[in-house]
C-alpha positions as CSV (number, residue, x, y, z in Angstrom):
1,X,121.7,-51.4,47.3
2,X,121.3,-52.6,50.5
3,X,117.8,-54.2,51.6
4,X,116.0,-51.7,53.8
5,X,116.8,-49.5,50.4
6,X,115.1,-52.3,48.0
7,X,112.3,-52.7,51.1
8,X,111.6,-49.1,50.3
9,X,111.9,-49.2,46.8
10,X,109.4,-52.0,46.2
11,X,107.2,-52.3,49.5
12,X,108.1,-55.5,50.4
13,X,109.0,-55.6,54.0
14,X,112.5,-56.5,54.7
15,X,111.5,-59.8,56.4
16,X,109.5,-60.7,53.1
17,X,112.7,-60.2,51.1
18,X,114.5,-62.1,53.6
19,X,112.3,-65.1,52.9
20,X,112.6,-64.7,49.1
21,X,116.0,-65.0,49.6
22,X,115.7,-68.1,51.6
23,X,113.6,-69.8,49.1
24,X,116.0,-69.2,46.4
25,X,113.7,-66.2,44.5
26,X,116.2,-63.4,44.8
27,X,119.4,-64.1,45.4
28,X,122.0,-60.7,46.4
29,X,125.6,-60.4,46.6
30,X,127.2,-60.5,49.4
31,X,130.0,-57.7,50.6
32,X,133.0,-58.5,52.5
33,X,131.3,-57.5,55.9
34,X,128.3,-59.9,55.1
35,X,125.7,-57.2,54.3
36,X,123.6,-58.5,50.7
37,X,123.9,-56.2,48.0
38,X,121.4,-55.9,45.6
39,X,121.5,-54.6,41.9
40,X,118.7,-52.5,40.0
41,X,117.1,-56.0,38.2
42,X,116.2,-57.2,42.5
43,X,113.5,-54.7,42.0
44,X,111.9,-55.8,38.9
45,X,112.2,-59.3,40.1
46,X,110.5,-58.4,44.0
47,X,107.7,-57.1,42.2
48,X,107.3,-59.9,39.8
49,X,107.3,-62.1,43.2
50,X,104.7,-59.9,44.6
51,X,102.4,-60.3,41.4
52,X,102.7,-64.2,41.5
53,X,102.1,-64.3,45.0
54,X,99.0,-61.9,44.4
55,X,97.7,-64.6,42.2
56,X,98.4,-67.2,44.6
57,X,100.8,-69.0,43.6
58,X,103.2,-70.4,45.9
59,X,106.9,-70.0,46.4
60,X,108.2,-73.2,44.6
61,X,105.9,-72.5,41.9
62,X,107.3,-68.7,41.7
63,X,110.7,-70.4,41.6
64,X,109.8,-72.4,38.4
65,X,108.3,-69.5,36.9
66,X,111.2,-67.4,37.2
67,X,113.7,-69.9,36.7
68,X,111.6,-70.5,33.3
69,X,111.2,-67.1,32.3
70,X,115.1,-66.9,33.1
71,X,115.9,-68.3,29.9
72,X,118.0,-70.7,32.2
73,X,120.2,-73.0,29.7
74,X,120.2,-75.6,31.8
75,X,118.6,-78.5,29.7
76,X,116.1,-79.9,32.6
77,X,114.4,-76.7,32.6
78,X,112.8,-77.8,29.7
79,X,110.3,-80.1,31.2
80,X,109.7,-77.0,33.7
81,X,108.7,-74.7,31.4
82,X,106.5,-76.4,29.8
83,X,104.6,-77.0,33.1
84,X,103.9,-73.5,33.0
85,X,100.7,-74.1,31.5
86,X,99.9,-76.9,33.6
87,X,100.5,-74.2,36.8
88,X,98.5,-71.5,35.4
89,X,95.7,-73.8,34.1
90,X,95.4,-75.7,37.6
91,X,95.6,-72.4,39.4
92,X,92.6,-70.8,37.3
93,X,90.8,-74.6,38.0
94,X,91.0,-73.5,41.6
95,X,89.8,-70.0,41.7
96,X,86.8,-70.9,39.3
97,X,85.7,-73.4,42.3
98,X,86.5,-71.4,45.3
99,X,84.3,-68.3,42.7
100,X,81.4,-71.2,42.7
101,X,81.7,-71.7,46.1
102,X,81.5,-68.1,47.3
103,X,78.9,-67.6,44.7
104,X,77.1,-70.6,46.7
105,X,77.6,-68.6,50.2
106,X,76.5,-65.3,48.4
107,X,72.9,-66.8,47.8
108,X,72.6,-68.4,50.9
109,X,73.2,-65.4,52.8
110,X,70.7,-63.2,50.6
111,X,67.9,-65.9,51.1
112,X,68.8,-65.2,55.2
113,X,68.7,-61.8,55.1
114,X,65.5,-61.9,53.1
115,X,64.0,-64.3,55.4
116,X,65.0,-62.3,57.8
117,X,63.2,-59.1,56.7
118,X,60.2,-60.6,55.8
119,X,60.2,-61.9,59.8
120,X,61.1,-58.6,60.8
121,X,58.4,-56.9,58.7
122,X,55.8,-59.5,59.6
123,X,56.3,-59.0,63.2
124,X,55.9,-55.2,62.5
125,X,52.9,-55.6,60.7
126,X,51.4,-58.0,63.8
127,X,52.3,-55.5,66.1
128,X,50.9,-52.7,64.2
129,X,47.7,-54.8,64.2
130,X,47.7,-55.3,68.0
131,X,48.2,-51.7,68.7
């Protein structure tokens, strides 16, 4: 298939798939007039890019990861494959902090917005007073 046809199939833009491509995620045939050709497994594999990159993980990562769950039987992938663990567990290290820190912003803003109401209902209770 050709890629506006696996664009449409998966709802990764064409550009996107271009770039998969160029970091070595997906990788198509190409016809004799140059246009990629893409079997049915290119959809499976652009929506297991999209689910990593949904997690956060980045392109050379994904490219372990898939080269890893490959079953590649090339000998150095070894070594890769067991970093798997390594990626997920630093990856899960990062959203727990960024989690603390938006849990950190989260009660600062509710003290400023209850600050600000008791202000606000303060200053309608002086007013109310003046009146």
């Amino acid at each position: 298939m050709k890629i506006g046809e696996l664009s449409r199939k998966t709802g990764a833009s064409v550009r996107s798939i271009r770039h998969y491509e160029k970091k070595n995620l997906i990788i198509p045939n190409r016809l004799d007039n140059g246009y990629r050709d893409f079997d049915e497994s290119a959809i499976d594999r652009i929506k297991t890019i999209q689910l990593y990159l949904g997690l956060g993980l980045t392109t050379e990562q994904i490219e372990g990861i898939l080269n890893c769950k490959g079953n590649n039987p090339n000998p150095e992938m070894d070594d890769l494959c067991e970093d798997l663990l390594l990626t997920y567990e630093e990856k899960l290290a990062e959203v727990n902090s960024q989690m603390n820190t938006l849990a950190t912003v989260k009660y600062r803003l509710e003290e400023q917005i209850n600050r600000f109401k008791e202000k606000k209902a303060s200053h309608n209770e002086q007013k109310e007073i003046n009146i």
